[in-house]
C-alpha positions as CSV (number, residue, x, y, z in Angstrom):
1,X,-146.1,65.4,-2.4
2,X,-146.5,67.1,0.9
3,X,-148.9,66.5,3.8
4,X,-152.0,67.9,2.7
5,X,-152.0,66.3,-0.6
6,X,-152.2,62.8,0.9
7,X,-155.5,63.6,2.3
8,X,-158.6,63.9,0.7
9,X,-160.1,67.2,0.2
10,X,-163.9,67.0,2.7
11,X,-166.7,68.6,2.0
12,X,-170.3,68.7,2.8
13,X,-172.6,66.2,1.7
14,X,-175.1,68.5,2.0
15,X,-174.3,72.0,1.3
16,X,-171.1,71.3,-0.4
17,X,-169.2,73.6,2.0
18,X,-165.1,72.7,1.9
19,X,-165.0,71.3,4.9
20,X,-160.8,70.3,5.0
21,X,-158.7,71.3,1.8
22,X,-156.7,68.6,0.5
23,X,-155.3,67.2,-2.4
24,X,-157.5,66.5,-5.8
25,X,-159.5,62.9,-4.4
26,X,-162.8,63.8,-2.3
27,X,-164.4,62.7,0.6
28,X,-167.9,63.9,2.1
29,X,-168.9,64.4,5.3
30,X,-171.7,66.7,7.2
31,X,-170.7,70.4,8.7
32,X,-172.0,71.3,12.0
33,X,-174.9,73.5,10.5
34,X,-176.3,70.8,7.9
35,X,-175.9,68.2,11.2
36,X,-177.7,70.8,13.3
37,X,-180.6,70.5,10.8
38,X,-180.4,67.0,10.3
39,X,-181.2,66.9,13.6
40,X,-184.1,68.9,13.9
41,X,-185.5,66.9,11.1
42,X,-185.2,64.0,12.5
43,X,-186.4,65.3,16.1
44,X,-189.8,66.4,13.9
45,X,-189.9,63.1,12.1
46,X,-189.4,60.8,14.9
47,X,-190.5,62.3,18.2
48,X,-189.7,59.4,20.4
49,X,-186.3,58.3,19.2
50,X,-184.0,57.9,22.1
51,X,-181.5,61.7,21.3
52,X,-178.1,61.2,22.2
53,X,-175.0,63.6,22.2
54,X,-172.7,64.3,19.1
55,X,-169.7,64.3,18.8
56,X,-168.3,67.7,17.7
57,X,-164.6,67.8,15.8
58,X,-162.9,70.9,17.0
């Protein structure tokens, strides 16, 4: 089995967007857009929540 088949394959939560190809289990996470939106949701919902920065993978 070679490297990228030990890893899960990750995609988006959301959007279900292949986020990092891997072998046959899943995992789920958020891409940048969907979080971008989250976000802006949340800054609408809650307008005094204390913001602070993401982290972005690169």
């Amino acid at each position: 089995m070679n490297e990228q088949q030990d890893k899960p394959t990750t995609i988006c939560a959301w959007c279900d967007e292949v986020l990092e190809n891997g072998g046959p289990d899943v995992s789920h996470g958020i891409c940048t857009a969907c979080a971008e939106q989250f976000i802006q949701q949340l800054d609408l919902a809650c307008p005094t929540r204390q913001r602070h920065a993401l982290p972005i993978a690169s």
